[in-house]
Backbone bond lengths (Angstrom), bond angles and torsions (degrees), N, CA, C in turn:
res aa  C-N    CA-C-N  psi(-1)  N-CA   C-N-CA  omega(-1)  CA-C   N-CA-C  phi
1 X - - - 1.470 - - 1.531 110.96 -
2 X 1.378 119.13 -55.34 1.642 126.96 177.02 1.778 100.36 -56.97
3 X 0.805 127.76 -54.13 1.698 115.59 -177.20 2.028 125.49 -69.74
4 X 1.130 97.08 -5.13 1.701 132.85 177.42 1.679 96.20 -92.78
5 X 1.328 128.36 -79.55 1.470 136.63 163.02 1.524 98.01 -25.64
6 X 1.397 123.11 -63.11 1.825 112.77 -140.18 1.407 96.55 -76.08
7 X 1.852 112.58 -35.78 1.392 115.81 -172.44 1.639 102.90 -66.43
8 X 1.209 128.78 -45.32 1.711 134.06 -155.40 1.770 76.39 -67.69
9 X 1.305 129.81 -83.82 1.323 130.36 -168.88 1.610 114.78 -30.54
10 X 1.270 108.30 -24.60 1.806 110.03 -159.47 1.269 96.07 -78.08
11 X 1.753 117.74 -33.98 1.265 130.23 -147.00 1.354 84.03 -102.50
12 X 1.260 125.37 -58.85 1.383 115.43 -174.71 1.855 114.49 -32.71
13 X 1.463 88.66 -76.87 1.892 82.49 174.74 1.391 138.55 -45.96
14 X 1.511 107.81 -23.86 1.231 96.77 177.36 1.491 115.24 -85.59
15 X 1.505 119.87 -4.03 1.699 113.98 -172.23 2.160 87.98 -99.30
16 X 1.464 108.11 -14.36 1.371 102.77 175.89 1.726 92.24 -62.32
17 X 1.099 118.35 -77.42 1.088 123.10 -152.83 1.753 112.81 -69.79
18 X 0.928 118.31 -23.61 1.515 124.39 152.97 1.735 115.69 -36.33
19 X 1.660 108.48 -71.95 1.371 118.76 -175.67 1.559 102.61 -63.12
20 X 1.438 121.69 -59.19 1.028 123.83 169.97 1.889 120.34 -18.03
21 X 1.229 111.30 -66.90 1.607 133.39 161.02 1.804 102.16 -36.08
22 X 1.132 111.32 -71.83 1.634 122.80 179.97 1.270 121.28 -30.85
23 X 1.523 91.00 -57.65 1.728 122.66 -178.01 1.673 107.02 -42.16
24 X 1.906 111.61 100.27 1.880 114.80 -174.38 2.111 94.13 -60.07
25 X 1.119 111.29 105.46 1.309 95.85 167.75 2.073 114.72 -106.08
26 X 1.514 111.19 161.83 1.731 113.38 -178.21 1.689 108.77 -79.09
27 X 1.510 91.47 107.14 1.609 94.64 166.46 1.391 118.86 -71.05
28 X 1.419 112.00 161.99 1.750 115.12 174.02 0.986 123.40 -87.67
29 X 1.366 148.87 161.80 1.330 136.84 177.72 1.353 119.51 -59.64
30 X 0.988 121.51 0.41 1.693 118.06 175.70 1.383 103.04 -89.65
31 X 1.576 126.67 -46.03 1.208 115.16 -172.50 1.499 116.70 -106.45
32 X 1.556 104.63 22.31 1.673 104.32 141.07 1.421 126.25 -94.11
33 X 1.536 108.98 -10.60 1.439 116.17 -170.21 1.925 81.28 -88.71
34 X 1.508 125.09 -49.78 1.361 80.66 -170.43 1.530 110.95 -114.89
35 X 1.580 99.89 45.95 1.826 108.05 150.85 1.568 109.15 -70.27
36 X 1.902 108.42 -46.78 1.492 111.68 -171.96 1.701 104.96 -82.07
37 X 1.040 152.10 2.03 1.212 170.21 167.80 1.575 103.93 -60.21
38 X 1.520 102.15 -66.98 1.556 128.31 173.48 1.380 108.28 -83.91
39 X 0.966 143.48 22.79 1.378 155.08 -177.44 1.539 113.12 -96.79
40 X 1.037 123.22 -44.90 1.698 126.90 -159.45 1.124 97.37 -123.44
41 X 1.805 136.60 14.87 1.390 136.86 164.83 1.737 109.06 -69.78
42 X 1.437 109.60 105.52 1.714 114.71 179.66 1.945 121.59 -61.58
43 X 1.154 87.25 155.09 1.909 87.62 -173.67 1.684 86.61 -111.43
44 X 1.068 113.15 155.84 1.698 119.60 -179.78 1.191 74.24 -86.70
45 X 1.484 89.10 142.20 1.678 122.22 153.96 1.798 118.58 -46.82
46 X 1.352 103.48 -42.82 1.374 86.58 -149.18 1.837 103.86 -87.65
47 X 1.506 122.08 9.60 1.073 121.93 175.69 2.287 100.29 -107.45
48 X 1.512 98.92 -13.99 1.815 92.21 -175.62 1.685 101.57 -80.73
49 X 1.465 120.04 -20.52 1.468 130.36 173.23 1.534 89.92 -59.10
50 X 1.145 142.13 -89.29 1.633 141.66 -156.73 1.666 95.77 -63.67
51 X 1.219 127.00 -1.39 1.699 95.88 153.33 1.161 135.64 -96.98
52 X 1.398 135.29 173.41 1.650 126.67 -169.64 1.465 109.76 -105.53
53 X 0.877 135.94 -163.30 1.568 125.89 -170.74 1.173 111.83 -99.79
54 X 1.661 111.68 -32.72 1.477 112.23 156.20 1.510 129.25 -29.71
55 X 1.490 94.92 -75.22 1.715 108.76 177.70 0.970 121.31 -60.89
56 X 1.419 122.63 -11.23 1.628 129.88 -177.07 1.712 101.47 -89.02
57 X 1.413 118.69 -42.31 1.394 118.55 168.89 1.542 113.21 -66.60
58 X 0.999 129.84 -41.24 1.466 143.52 -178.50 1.764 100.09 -65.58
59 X 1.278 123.48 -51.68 1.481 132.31 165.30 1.324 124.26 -41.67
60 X 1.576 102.29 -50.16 1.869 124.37 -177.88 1.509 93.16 -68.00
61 X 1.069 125.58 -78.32 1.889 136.35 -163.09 1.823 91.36 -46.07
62 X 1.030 125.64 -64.74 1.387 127.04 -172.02 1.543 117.19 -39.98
63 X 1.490 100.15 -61.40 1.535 120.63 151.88 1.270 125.44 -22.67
64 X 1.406 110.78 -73.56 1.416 119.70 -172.84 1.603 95.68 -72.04
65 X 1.240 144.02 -36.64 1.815 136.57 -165.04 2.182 83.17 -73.16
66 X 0.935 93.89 -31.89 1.944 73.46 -168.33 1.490 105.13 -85.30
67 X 1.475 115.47 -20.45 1.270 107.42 155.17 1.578 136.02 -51.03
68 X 1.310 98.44 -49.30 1.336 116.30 175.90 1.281 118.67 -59.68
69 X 1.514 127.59 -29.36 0.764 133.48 178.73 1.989 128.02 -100.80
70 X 1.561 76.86 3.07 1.678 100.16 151.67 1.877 100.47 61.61
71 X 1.605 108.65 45.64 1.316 128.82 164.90 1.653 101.82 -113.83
72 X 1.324 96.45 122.64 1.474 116.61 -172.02 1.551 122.07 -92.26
73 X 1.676 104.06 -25.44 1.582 119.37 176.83 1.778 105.61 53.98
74 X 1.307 142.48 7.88 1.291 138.56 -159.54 1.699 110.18 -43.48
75 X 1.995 130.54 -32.85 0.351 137.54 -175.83 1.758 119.61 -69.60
76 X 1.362 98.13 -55.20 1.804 105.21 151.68 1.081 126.28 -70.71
77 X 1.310 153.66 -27.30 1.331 143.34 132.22 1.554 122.34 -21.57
78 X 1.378 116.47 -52.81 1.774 111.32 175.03 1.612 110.67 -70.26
79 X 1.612 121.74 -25.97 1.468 121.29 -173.72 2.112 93.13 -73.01
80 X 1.337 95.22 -26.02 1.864 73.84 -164.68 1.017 108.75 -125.45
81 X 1.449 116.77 20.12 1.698 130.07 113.70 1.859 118.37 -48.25
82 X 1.303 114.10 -83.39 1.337 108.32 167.08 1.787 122.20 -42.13
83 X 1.187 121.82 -31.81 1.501 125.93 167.60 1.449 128.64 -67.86
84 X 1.364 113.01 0.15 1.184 126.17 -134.17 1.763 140.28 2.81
85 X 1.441 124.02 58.91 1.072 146.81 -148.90 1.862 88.53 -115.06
86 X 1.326 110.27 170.34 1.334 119.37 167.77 1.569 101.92 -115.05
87 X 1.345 108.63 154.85 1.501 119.23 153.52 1.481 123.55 -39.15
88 X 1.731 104.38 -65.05 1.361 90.63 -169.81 1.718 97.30 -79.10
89 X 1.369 150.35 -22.37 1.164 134.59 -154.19 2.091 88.79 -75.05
90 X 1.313 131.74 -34.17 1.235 132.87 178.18 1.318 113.41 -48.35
91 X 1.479 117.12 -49.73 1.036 129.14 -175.57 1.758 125.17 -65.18
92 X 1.410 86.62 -35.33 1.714 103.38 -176.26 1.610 102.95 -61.89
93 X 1.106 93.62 -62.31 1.761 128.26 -169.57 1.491 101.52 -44.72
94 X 1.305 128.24 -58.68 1.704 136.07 147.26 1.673 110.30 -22.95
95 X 1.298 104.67 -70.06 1.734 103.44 -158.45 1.713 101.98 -77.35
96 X 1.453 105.69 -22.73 1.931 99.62 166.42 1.351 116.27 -69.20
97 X 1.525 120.44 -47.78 1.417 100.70 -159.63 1.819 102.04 -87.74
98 X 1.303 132.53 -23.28 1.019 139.01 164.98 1.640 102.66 -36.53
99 X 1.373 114.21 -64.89 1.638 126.47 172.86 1.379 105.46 -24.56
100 X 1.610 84.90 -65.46 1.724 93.96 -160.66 2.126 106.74 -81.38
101 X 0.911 117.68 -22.17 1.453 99.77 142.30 1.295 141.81 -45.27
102 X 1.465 111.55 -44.91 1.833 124.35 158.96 1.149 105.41 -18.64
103 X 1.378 95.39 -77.97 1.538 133.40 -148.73 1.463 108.52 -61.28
104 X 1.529 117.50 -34.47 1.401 119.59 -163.33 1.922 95.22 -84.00
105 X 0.878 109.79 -22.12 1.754 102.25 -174.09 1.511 105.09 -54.51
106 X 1.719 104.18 -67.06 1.744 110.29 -178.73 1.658 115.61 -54.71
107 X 1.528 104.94 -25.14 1.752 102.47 -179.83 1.705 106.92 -81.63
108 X 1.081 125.63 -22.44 1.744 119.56 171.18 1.259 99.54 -91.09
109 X 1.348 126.80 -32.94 1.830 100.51 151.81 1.477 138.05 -71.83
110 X 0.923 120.41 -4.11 1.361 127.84 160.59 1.216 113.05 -85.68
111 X 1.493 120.98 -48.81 1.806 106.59 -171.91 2.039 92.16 -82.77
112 X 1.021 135.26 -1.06 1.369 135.59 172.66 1.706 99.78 -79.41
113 X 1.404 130.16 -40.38 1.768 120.01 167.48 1.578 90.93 -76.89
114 X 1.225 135.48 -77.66 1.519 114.35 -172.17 1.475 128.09 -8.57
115 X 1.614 102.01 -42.12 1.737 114.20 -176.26 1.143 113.53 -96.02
116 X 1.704 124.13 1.70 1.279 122.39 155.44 1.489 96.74 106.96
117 X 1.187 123.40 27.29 1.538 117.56 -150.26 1.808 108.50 -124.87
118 X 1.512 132.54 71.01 1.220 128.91 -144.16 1.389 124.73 -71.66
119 X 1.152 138.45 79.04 1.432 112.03 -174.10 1.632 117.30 -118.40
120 X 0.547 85.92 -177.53 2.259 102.53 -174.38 1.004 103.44 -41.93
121 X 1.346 132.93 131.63 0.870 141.98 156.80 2.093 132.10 -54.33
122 X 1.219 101.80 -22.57 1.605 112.46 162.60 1.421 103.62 -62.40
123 X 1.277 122.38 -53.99 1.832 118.29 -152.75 1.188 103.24 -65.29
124 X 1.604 138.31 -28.43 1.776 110.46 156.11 1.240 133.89 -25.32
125 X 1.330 90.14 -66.10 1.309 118.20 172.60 1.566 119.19 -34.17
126 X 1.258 106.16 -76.95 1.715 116.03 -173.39 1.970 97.66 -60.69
127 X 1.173 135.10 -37.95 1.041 132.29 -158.19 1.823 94.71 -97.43
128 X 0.981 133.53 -23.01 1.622 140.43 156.34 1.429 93.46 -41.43
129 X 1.668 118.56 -74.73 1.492 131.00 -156.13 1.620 109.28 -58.91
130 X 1.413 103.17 -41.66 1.422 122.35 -165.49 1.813 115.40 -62.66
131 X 1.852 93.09 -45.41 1.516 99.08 168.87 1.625 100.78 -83.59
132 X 1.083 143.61 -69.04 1.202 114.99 -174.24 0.840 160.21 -15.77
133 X 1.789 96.67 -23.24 1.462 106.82 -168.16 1.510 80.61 -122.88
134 X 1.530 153.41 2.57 1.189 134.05 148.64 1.593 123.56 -70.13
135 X 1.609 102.15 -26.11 1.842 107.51 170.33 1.578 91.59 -91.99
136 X 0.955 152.51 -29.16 1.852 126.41 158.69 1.238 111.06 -45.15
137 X 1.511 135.87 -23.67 1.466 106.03 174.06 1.560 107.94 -131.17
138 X 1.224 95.43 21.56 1.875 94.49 139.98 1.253 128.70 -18.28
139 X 1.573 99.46 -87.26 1.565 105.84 -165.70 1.517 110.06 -66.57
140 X 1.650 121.86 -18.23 1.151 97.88 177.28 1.618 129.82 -66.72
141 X 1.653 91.12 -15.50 1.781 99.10 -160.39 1.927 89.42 -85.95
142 X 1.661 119.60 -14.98 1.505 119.05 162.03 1.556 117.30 -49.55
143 X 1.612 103.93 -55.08 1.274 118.89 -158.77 1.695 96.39 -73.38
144 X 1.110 119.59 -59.87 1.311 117.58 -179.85 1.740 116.10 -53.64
145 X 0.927 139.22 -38.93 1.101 140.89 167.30 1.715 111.75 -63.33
146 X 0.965 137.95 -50.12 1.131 150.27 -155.70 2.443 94.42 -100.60
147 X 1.132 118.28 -1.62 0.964 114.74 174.42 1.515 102.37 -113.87
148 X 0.859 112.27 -38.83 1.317 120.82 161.74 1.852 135.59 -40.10
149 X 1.366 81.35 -42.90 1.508 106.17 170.20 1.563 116.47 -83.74
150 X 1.193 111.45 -9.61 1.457 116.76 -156.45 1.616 93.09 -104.62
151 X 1.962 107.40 -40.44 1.397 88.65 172.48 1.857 129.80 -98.64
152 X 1.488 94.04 13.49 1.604 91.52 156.24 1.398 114.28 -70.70
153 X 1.573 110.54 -62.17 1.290 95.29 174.14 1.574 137.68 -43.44
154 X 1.359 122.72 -40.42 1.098 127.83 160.28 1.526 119.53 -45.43
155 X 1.363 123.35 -44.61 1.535 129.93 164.24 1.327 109.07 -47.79
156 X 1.152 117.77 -50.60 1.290 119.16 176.92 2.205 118.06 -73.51
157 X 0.937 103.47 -39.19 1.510 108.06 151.28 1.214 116.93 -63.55
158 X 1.024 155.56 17.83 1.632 177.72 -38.64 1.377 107.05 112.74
159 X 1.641 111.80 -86.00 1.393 100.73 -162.05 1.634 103.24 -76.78
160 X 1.267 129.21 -6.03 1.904 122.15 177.35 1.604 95.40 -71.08
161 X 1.679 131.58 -40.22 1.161 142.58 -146.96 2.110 94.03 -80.92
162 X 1.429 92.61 -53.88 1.694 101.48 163.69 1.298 112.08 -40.07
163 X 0.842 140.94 -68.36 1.811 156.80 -173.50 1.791 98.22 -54.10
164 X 1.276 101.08 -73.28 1.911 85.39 -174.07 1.686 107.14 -61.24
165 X 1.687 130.86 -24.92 1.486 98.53 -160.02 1.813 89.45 -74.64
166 X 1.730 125.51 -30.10 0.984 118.54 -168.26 1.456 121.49 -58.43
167 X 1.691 114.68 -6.51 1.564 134.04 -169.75 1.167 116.04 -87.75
168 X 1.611 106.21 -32.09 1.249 147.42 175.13 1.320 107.36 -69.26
169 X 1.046 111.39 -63.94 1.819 111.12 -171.29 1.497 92.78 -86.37
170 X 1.112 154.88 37.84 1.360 145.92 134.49 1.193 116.69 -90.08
171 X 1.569 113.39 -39.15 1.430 108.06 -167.90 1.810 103.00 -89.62
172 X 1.363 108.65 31.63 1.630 109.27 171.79 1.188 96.72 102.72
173 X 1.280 163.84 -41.74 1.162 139.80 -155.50 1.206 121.12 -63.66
174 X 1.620 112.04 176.79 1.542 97.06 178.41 1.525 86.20 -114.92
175 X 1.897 96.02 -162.18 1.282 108.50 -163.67 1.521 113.14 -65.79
176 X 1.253 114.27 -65.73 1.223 108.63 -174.79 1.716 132.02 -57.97
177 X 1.291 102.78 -4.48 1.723 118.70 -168.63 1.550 83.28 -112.20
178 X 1.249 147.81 -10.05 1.462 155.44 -173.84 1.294 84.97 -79.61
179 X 1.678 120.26 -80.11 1.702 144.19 -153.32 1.779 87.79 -44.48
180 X 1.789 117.78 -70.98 1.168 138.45 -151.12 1.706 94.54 -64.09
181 X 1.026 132.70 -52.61 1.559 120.70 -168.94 1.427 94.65 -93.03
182 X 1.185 147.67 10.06 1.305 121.36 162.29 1.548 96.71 -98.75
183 X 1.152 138.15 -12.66 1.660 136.09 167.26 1.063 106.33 -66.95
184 X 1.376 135.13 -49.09 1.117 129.09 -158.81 2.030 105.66 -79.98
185 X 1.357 107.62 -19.29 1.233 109.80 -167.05 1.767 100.62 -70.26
186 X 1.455 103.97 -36.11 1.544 108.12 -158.79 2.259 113.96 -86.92
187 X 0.734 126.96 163.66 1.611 118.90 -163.35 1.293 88.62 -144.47
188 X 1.793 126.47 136.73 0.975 132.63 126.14 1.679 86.20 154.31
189 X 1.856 123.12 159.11 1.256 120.73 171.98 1.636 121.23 2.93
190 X 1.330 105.66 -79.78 1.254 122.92 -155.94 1.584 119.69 -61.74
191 X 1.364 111.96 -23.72 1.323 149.76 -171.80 1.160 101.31 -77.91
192 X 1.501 113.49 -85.96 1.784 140.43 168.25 1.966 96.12 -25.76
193 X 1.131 112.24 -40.92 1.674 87.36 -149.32 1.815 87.95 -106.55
194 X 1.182 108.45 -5.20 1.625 110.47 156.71 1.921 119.62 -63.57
195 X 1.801 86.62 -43.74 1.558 90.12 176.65 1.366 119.84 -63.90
196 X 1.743 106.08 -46.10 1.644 106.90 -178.00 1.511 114.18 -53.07
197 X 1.468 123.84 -32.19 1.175 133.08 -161.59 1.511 108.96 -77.02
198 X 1.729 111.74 -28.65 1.214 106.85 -175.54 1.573 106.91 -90.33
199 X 1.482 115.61 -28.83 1.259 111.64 -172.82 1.861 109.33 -77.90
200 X 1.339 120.69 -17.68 1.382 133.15 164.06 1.549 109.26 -64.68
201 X 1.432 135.92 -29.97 1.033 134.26 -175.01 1.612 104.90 -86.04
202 X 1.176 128.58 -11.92 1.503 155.18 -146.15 1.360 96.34 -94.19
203 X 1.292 114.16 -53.76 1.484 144.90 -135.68 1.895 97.98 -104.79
204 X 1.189 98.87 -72.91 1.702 99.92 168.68 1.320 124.96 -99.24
205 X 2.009 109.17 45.53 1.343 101.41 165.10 1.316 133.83 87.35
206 X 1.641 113.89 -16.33 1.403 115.93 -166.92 1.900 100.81 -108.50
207 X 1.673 90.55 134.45 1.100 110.21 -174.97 2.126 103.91 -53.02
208 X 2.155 111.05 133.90 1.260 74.08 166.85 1.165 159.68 -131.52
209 X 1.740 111.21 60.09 1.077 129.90 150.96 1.667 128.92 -72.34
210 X 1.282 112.86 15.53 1.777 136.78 -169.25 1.193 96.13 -105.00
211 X 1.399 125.22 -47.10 1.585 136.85 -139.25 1.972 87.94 -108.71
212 X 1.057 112.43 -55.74 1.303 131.85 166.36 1.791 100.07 -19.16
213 X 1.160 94.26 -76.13 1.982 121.78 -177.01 1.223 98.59 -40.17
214 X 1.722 111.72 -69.27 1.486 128.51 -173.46 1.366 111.86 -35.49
215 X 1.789 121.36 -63.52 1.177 134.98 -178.94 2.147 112.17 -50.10
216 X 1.522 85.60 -46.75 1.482 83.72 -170.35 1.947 109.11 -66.80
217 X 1.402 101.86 -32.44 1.846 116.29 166.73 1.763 107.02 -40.79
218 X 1.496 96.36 -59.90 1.812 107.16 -172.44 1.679 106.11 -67.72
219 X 1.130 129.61 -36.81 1.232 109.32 177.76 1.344 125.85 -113.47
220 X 1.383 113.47 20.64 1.194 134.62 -178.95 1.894 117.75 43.96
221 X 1.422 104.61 69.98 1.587 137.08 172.94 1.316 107.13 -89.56
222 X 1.258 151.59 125.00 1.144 131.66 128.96 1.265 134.33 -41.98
223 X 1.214 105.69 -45.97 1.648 121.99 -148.85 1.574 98.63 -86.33
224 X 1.499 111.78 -26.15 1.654 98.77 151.23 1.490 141.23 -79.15
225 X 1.353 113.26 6.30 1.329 136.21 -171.22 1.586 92.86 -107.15
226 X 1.058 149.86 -48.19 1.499 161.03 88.92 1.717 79.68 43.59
227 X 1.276 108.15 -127.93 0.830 132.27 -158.10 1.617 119.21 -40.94
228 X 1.226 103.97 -25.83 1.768 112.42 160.71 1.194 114.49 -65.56
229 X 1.265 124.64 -31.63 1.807 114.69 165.14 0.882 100.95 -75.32
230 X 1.750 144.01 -76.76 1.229 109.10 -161.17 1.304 136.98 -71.38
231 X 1.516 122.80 0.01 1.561 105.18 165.81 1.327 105.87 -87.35
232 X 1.124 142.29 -1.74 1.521 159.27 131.76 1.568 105.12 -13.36
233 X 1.332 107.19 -64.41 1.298 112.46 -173.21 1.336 105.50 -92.41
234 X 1.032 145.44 -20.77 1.621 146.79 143.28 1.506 108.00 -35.49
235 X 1.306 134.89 -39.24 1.186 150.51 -161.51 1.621 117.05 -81.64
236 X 1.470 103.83 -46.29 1.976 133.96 179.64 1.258 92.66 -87.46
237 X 1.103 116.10 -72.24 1.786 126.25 -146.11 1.608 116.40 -91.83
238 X 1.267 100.17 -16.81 1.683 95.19 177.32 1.665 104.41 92.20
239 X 1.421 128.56 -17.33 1.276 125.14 -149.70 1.531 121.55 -69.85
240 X 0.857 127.62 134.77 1.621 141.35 -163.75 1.426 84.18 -61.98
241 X 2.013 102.64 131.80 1.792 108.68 -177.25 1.486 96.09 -128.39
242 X 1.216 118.69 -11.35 1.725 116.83 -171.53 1.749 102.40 -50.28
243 X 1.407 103.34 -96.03 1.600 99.57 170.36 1.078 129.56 -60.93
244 X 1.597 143.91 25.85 1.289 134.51 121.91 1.899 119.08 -68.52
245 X 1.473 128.62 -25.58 0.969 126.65 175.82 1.328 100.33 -68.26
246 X 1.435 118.73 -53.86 1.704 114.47 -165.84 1.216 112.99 -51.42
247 X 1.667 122.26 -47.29 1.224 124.21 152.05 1.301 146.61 -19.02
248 X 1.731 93.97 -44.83 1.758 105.38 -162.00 1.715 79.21 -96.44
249 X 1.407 133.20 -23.58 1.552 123.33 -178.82 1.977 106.53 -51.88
250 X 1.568 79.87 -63.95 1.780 88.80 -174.59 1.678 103.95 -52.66
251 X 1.028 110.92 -64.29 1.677 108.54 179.88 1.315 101.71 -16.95
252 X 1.500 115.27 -80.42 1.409 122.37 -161.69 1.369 107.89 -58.67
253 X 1.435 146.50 -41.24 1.237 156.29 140.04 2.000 110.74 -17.96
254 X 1.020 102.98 -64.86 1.246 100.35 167.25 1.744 129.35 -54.33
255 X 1.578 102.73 -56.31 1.386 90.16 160.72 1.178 122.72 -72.78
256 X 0.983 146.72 -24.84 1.620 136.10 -173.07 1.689 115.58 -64.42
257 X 1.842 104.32 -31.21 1.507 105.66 164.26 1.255 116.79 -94.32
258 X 1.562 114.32 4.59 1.464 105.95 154.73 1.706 115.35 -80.08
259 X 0.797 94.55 -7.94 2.245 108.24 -168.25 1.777 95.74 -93.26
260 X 1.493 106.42 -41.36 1.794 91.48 176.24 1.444 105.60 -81.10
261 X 1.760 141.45 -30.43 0.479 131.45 164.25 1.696 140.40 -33.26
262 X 1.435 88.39 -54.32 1.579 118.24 162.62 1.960 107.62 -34.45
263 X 1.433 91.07 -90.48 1.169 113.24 177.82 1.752 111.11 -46.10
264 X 1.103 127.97 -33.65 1.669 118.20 179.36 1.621 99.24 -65.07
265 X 1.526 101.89 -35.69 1.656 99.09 -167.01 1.641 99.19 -54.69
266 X 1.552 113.71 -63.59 1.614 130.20 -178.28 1.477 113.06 -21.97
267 X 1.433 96.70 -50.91 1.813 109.49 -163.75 1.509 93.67 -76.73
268 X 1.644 130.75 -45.08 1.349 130.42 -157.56 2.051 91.15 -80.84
269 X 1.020 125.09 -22.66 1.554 119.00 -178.73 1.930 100.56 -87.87
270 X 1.081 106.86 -23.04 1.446 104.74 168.20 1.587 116.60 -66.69
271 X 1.074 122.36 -58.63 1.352 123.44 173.58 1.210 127.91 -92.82
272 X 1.474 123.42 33.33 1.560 146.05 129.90 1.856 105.30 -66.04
273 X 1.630 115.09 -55.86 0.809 109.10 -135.09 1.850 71.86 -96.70
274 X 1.069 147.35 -6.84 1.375 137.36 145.55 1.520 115.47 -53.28
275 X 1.458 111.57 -42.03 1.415 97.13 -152.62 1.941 98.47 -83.32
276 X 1.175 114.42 -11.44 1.448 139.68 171.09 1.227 103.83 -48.62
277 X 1.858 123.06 -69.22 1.361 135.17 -163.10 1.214 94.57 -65.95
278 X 1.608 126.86 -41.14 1.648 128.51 -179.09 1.616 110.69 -34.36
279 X 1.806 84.38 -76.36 1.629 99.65 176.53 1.555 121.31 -27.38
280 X 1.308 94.84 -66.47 1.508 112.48 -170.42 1.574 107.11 -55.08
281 X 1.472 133.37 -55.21 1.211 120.68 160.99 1.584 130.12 -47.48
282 X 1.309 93.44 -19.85 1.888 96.19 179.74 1.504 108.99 -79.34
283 X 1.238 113.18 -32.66 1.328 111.05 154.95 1.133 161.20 -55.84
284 X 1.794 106.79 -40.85 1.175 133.87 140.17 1.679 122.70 -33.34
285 X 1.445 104.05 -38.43 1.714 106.08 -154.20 1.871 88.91 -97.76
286 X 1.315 124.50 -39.68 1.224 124.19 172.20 1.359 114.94 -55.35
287 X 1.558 136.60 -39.61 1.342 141.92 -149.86 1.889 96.79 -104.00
288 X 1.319 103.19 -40.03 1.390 108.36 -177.63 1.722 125.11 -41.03
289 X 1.682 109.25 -32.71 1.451 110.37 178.35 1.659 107.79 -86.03
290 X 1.311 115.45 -42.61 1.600 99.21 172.21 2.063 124.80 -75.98
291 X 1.340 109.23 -4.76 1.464 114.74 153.65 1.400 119.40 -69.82
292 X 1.462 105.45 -40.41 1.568 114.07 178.72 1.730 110.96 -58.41
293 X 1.570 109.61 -48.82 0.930 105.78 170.04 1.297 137.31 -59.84
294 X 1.406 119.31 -38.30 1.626 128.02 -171.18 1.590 92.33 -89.84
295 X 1.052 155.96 -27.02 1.226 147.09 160.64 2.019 118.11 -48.97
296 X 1.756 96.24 -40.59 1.431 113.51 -172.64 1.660 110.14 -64.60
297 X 2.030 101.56 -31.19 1.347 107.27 -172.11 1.727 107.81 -82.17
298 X 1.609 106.11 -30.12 1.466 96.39 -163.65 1.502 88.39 -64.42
């Protein structure tokens, strides 16, 4: 009777909450103002090509319900910007494998009676819920890893970017023709979306050590927030920025081979403590037949 109950209930909620989802309900004016807000935010191309039309509809509907509900995510939006992921492909990617977690509990209980193998009828269930909600946060532990990576490199596109504007402002230039030809000199992500940022500040007016700040705010940089004060104060005060950039280059140079440093140590204490478990099993498997034996005699 209890495994009849848990299943009717399991099923019940999920077609509640299914229709529920379906159900066209009247938003308020707040969360149509920031449905259209969130409306014209772009997905890179080169991750909406690898989705299917499914997940792209499943992405959009998801989208628009968190719109509606006037959740802005600004903080995940800049990670999968820097990740290069889309919004809705994040979103899709969540509500599939979550699905397909469900799904996998009752299918290893079924091919588990196929193999003759009897058990309870609850443990689908709990082990359905259990993976589901370990592939629901999948992609976050993607996005975070992969944003992560995106703004070392960028740190490191930082202090090379330090070095040419400081090359720049020696050989006469000023600041803003400093910022603009040392962007253009450098190639790759981190570079590119330095350039767009300066030539966008160009375009609507904003000084660009403003836009500079802004960028380092959205993807959460220091070292561009850094550097937005002091050409800030280059800007008010007149104050000599050449050898403070060269400075803030090496700085960042310095820590960054303190950070691989770090990390070589991590990886080199990892495979001590592998080559340890090695040992130790090689030992085990050598000693195991003459224990077997002197155990067999007592």
């Amino acid at each position: 009777m209890n495994p009849a109950l848990l299943a009717g209930a399991f099923c019940g909620i999920g077609l509640f909450l299914l229709v529920f989802a379906l159900i066209p309900r009247r938003a308020s004016l707040s969360r149509q103002l920031a449905a259209l807000d969130a409306g014209p935010v772009p997905s890179r191309p080169s991750t909406a090509g690898n989705e299917s039309e499914v997940s792209r509809w499943i992405g959009r509907m998801v989208a628009k319900l968190c719109a509606e509900q006037g959740w802005e995510f600004r903080s995940l939006r800049s990670s999968l910007a820097l990740a290069g992921m889309s919004f809705e492909g994040y979103l899709a990617s969540k509500v599939l494998l979550a699905i397909f977690g469900l799904v996998l509990g009752p299918a290893l209980y079924a091919l588990a009676s196929l193999a003759g193998l009897h058990l309870p009828f609850g443990i689908p269930i709990w082990v359905g819920l259990a993976l589901g909600l370990v592939f629901f946060l999948l992609p976050d532990l993607e996005v975070k890893q992969k944003s992560d990576r995106a703004r070392r490199d960028f740190r490191h596109a930082i202090g090379a970017f330090l070095d040419l504007v400081a090359m720049n402002l020696s050989g006469g230039r000023g600041v803003p023709e400093a910022l603009m030809a040392a962007s253009e000199i450098g190639a790759g992500p981190s570079m590119w979306r330095i350039r767009e940022t300066l030539a966008n500040a160009r375009i609507t007016g904003q000084t660009p050590w403003q836009a500079l700040g802004t960028l380092g705010e959205e993807i959460k940089v220091d070292e561009l927030r850094d550097l937005s004060a002091a050409l800030s104060l280059v800007a008010e005060d007149g104050a000599k920025v050449r050898e403070s950039l060269v400075s803030r280059a090496a700085s960042l140079r310095r820590r960054e081979l303190t950070d691989l440093q770090g990390q070589a140590g991590e990886k080199s204490e990892s495979m001590l403590v592998a080559q340890m478990l090695l040992c130790a099993a090689f030992l085990i498997f050598l000693m195991y037949p003459a224990v077997r034996a002197l155990l067999g005699n007592a």
